[in-house]
DSSP file (Angstrom, degrees, kcal/mol; ACC not computed):
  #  RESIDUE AA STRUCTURE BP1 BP2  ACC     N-H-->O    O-->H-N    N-H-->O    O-->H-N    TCO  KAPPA ALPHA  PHI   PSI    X-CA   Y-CA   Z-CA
    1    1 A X    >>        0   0    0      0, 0.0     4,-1.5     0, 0.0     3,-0.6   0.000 360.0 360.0 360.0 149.6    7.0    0.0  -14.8
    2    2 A X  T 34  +     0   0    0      2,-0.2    35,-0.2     1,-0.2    34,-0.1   0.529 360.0  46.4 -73.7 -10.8    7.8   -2.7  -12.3
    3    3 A X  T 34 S+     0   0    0      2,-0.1    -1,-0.2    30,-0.1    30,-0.0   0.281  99.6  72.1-116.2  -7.9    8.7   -5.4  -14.7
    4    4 A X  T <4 S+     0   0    0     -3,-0.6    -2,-0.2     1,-0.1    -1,-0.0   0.923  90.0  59.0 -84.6 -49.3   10.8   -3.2  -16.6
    5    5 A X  S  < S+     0   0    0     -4,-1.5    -1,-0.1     2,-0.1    -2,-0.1   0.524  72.1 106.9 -14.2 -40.2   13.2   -3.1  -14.2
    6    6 A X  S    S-     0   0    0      1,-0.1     2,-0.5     2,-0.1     3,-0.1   0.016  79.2-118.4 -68.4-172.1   14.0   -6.9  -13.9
    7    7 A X    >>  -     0   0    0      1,-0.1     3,-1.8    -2,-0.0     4,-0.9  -0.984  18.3-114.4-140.8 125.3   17.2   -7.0  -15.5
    8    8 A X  H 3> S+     0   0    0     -2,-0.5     4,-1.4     1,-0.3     3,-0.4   0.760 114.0  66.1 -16.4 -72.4   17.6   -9.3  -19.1
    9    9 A X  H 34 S+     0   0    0      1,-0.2     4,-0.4     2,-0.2    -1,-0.3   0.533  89.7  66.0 -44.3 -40.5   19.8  -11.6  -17.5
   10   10 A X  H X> S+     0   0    0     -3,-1.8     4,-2.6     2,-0.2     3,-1.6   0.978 106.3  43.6 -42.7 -78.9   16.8  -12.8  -15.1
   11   11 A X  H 3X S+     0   0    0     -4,-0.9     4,-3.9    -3,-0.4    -2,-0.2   0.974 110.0  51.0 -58.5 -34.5   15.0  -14.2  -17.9
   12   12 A X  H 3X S+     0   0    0     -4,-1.4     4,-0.9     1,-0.2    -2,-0.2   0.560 111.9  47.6 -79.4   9.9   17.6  -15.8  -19.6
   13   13 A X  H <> S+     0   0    0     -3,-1.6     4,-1.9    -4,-0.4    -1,-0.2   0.646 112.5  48.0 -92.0 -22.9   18.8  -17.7  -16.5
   14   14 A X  H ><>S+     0   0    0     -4,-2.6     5,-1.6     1,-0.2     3,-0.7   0.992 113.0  49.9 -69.2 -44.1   15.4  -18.7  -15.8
   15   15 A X  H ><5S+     0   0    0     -4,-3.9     3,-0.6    -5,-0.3    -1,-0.2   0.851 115.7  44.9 -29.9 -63.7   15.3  -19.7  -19.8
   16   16 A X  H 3<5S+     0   0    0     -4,-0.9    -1,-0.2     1,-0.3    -2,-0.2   0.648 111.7  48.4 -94.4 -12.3   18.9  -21.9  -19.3
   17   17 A X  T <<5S-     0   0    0     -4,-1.9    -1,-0.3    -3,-0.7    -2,-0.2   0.278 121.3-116.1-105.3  42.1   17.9  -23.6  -15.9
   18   18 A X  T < 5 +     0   0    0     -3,-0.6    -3,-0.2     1,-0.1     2,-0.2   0.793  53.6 164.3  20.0  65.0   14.6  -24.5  -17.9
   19   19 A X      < -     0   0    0     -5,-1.6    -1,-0.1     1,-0.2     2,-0.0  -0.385  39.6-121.2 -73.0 139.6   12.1  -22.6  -15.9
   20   20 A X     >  -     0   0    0     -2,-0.2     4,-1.5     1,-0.1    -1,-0.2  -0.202  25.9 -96.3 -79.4-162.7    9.0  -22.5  -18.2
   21   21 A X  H  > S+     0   0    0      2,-0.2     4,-0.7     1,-0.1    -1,-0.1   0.867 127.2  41.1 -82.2 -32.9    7.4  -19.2  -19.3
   22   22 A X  H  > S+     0   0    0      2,-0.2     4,-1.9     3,-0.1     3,-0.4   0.855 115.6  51.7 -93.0 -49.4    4.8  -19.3  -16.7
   23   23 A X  H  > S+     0   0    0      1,-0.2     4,-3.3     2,-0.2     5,-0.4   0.919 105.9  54.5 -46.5 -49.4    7.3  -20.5  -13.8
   24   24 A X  H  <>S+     0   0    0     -4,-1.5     5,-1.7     2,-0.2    -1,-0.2   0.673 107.8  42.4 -79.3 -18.2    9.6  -18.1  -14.4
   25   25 A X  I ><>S+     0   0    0     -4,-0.7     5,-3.1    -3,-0.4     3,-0.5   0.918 122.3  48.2 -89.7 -46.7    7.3  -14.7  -14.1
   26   26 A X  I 3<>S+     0   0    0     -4,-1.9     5,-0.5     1,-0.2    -2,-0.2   0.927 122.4  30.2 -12.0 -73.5    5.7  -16.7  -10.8
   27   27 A X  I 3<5S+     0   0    0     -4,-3.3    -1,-0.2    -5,-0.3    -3,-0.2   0.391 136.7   6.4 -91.0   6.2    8.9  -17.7   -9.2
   28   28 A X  I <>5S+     0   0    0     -3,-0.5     4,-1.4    -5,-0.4     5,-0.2   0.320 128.0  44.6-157.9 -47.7   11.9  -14.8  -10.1
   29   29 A X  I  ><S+     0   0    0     -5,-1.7     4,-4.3     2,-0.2     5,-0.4   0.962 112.1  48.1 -91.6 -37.1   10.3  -12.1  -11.9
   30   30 A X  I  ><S+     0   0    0     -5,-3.1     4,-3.1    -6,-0.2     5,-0.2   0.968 118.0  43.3 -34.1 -71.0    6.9  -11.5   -9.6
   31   31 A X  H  ><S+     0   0    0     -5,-0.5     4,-1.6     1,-0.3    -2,-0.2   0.843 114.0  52.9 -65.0 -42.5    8.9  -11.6   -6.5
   32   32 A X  H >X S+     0   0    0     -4,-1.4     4,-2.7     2,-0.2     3,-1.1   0.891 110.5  43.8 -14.9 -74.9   11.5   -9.4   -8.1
   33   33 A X  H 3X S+     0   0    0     -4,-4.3     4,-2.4     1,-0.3    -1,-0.2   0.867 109.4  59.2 -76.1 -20.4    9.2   -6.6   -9.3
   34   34 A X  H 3X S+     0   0    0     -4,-3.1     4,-1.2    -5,-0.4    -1,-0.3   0.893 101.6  51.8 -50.2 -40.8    7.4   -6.6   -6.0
   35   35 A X  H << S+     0   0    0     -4,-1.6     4,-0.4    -3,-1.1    -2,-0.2   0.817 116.2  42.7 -85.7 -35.6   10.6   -5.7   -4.0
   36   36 A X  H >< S+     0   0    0     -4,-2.7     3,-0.5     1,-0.2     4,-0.5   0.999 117.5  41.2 -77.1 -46.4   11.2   -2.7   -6.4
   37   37 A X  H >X S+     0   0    0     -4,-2.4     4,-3.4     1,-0.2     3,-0.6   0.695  94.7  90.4 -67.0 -14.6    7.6   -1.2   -6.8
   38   38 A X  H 3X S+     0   0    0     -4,-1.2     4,-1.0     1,-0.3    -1,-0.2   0.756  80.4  45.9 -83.6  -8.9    6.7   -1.6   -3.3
   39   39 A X  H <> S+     0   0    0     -3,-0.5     4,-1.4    -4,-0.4     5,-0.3   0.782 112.6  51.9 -68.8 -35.4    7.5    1.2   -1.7
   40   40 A X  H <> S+     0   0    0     -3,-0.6     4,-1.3    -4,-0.5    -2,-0.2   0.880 113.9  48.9 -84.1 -16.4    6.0    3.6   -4.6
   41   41 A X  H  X S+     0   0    0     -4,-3.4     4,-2.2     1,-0.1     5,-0.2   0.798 102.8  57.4 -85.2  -4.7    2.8    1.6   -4.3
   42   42 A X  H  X S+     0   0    0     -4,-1.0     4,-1.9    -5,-0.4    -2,-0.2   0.947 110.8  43.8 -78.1 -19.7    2.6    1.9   -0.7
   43   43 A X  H  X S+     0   0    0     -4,-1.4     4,-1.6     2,-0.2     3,-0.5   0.992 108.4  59.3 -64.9 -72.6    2.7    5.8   -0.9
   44   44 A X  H  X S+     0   0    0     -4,-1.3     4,-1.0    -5,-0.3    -1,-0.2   0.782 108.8  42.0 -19.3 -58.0    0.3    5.6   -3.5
   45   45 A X  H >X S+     0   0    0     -4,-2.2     3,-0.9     2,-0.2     4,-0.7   0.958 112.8  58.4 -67.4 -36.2   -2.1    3.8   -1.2
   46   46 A X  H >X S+     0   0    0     -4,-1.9     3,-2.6    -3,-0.5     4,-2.3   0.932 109.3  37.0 -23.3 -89.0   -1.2    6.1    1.2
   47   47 A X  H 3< S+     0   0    0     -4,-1.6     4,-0.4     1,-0.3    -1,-0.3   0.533 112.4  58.7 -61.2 -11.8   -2.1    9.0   -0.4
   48   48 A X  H << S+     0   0    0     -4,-1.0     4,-0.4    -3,-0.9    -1,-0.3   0.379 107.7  52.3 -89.9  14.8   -5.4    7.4   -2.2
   49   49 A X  H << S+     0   0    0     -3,-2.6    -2,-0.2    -4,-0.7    -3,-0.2   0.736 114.7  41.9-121.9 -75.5   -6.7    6.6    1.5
   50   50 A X  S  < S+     0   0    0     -4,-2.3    -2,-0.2    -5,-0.3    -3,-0.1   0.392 119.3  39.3 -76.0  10.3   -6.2    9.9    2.4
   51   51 A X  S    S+     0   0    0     -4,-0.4    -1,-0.2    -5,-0.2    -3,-0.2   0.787 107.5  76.8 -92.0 -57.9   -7.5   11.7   -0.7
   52   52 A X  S    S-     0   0    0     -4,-0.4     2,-0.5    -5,-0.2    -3,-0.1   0.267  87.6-106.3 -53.4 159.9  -10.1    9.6   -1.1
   53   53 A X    >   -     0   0    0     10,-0.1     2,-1.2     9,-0.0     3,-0.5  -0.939  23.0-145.5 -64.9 113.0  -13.9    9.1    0.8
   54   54 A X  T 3>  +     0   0    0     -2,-0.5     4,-1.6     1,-0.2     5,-0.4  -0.280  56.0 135.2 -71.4  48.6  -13.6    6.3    2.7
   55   55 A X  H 3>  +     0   0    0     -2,-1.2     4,-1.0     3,-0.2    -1,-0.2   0.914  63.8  51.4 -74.6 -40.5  -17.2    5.6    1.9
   56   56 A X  H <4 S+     0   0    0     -3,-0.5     3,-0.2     1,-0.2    -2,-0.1   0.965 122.8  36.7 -47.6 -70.6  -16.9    1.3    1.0
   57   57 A X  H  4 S+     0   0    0      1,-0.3    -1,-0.2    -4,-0.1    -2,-0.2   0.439 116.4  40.8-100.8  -3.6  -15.2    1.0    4.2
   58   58 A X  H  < S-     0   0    0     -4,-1.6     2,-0.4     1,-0.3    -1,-0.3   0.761  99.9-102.3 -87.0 -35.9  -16.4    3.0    6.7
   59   59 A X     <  -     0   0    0     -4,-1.0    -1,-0.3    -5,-0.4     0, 0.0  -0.997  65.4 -34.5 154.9-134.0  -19.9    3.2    6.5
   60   60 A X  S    S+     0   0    0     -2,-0.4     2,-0.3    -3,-0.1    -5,-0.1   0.526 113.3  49.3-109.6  15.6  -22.1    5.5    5.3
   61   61 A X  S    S-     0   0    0     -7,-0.1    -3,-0.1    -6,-0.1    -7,-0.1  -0.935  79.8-117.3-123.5 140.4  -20.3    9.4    6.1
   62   62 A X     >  -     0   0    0     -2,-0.3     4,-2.7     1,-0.1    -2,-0.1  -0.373  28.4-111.8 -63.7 164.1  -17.1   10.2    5.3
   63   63 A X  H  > S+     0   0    0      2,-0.2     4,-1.5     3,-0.1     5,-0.1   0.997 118.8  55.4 -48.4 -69.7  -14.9   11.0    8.3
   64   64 A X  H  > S+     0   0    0      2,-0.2     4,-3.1     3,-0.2    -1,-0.1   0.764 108.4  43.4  -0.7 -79.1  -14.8   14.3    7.2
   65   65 A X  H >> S+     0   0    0      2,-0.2     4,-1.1     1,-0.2     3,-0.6   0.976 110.7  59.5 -44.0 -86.9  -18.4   14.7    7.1
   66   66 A X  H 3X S+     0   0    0     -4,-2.7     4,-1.3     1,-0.3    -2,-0.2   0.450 110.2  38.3  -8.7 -60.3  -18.5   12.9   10.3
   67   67 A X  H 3X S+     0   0    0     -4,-1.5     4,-2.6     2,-0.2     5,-0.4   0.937 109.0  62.0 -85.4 -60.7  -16.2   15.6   12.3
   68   68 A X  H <X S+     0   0    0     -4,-3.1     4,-3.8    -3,-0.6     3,-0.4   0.911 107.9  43.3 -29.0 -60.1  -17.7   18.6   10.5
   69   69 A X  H  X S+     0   0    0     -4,-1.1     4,-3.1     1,-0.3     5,-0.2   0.970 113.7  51.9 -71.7 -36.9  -21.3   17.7   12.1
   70   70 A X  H  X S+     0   0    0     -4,-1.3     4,-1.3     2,-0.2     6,-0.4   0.940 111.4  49.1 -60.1 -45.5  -19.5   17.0   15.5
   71   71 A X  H >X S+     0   0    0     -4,-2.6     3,-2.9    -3,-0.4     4,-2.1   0.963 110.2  55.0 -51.9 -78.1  -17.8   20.6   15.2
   72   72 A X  H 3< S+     0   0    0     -4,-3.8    -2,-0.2    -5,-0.4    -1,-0.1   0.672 115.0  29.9 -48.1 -38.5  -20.8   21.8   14.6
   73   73 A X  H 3< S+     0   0    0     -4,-3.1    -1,-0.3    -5,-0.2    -2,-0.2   0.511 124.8  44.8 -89.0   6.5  -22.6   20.6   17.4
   74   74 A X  H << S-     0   0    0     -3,-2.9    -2,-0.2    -4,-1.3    -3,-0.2   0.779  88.6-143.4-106.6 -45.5  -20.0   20.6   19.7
   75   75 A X  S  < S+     0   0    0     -4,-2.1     2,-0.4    -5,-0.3    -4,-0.1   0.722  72.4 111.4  77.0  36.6  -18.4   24.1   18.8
   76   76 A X     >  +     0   0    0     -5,-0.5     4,-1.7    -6,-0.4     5,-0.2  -0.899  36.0 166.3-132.7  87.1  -15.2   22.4   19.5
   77   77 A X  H  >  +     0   0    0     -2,-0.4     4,-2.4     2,-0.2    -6,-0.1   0.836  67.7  60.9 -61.5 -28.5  -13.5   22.2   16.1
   78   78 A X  H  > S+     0   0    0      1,-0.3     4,-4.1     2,-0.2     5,-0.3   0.924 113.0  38.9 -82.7 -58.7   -9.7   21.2   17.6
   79   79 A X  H  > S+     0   0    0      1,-0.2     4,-1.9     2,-0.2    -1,-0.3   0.912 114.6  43.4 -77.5 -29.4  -10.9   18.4   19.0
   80   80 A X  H  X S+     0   0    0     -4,-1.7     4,-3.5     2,-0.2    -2,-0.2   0.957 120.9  47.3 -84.2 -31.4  -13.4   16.9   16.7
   81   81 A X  H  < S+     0   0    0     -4,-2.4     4,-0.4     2,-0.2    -1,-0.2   0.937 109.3  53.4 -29.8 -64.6  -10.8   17.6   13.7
   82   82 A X  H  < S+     0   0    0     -4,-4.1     4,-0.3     1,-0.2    -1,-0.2   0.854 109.7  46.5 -63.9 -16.0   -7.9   16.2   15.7
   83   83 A X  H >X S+     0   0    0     -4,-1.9     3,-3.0    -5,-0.3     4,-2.8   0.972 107.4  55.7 -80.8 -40.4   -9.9   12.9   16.3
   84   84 A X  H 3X S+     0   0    0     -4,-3.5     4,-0.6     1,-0.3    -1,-0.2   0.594 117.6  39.6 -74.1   7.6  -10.8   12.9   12.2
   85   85 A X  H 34 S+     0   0    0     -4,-0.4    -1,-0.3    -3,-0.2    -2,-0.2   0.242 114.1  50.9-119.4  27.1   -6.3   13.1   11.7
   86   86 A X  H <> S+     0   0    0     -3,-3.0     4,-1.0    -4,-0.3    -2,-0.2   0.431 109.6  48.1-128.5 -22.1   -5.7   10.8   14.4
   87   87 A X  H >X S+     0   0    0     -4,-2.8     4,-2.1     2,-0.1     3,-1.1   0.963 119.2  42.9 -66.8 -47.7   -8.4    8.2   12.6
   88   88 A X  H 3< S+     0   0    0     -4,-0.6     4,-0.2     1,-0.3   -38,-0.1   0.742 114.5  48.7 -66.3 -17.4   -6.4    8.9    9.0
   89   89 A X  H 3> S+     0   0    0      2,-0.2     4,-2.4     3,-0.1     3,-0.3   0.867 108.5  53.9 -72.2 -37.1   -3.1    8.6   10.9
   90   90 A X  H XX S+     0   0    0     -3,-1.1     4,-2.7    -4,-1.0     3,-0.7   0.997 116.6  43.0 -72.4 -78.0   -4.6    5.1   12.5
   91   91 A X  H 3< S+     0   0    0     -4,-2.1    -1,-0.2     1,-0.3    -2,-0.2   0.412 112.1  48.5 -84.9   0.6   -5.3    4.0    8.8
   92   92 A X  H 3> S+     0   0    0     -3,-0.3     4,-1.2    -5,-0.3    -1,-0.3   0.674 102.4  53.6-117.5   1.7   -2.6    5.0    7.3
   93   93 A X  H XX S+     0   0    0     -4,-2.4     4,-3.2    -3,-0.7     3,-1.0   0.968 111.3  58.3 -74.2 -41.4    0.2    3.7    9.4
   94   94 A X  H 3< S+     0   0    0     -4,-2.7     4,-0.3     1,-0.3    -1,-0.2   0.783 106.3  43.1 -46.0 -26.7   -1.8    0.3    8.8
   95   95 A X  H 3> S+     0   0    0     -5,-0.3     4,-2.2     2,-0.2    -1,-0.3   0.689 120.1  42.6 -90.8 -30.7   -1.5    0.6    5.5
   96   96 A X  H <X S+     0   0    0     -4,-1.2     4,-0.9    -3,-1.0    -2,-0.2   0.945 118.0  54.0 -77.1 -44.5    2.7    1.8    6.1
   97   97 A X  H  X S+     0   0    0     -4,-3.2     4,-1.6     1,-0.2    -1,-0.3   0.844 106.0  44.4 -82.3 -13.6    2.8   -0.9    8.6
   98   98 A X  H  > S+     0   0    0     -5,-0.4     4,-1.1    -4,-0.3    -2,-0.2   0.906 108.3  58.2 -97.7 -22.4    1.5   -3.8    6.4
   99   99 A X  H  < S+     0   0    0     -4,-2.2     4,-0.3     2,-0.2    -1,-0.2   0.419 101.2  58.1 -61.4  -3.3    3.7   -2.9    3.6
  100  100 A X  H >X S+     0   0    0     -4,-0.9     4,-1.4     2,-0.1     3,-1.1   0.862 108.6  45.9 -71.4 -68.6    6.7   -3.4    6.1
  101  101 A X  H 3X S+     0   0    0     -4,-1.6     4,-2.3     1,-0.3    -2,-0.2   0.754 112.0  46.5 -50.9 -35.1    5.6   -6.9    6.7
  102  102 A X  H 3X S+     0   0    0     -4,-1.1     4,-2.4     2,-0.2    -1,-0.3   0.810 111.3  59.6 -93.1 -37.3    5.1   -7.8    3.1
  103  103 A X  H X> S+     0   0    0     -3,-1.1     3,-1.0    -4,-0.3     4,-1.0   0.983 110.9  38.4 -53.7 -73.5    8.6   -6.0    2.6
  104  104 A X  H >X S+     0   0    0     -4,-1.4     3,-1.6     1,-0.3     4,-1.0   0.869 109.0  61.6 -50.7 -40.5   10.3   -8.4    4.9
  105  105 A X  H 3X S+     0   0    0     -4,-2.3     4,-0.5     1,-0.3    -1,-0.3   0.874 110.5  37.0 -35.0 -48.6    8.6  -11.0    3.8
  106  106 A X  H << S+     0   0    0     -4,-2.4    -1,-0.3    -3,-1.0    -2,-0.2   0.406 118.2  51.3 -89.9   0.6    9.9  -10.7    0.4
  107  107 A X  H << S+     0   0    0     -3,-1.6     4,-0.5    -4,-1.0    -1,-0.3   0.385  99.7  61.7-106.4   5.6   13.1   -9.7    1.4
  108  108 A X  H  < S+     0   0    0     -4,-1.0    -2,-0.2    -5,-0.3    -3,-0.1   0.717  98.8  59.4 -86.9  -9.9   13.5  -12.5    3.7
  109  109 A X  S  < S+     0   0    0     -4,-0.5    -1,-0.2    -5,-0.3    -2,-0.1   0.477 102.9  49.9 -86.1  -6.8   13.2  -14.7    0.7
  110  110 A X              0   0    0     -3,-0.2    -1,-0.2     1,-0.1    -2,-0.1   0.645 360.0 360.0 -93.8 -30.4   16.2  -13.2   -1.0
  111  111 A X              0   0    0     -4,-0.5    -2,-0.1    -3,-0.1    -3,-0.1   0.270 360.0 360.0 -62.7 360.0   18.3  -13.6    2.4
């Protein structure tokens, strides 16, 4: 667990420069457990975007779906395939790329 992580000493400095109870998971131990978990939740989303059906956010076919019926009427599987892993590549470097930003963000705050 991400909060398990934080290290004793964390609270009890926040304790001695009389952070309250609420201050001190806000301001030191949030940012803290963020910087350690975020790399296994960004794989995580990773891999639930691409297990998943993107039915909420795509509309009303999966991709999947989508590219099957387009093979099928096209009789060009390669292509209609390669467009349905070059949309799941598109969406999940978005997801790899906004967890970079969030990364620096929170590591710029440590700097």
């Amino acid at each position: 667990c991400g909060i398990n992580s934080i290290p004793a000493g964390q609270w009890e400095a926040a304790y001695v420069l009389g952070y309250s109870t609420k201050r001190t998971i806000t301001a030191i131990i949030v940012p803290l457990m963020l910087r350690n978990v975020l790399p296994a939740l960004t794989n995580e989303v990773a891999v639930l975007l691409k297990e998943t059906s993107m039915l909420s956010m795509i509309g009303v076919m999966e991709i999947t779906k989508i590219g099957m019926n387009i093979s099928a009427r096209t009789l060009d599987p390669i292509g209609a395939y390669g467009a349905v892993a070059v949309l799941y590549l598109i969406m999940t470097s978005l997801v790899s790329f906004g967890a970079k930003q969030l990364e620096k963000v929170l590591n710029h705050d440590q700097n």
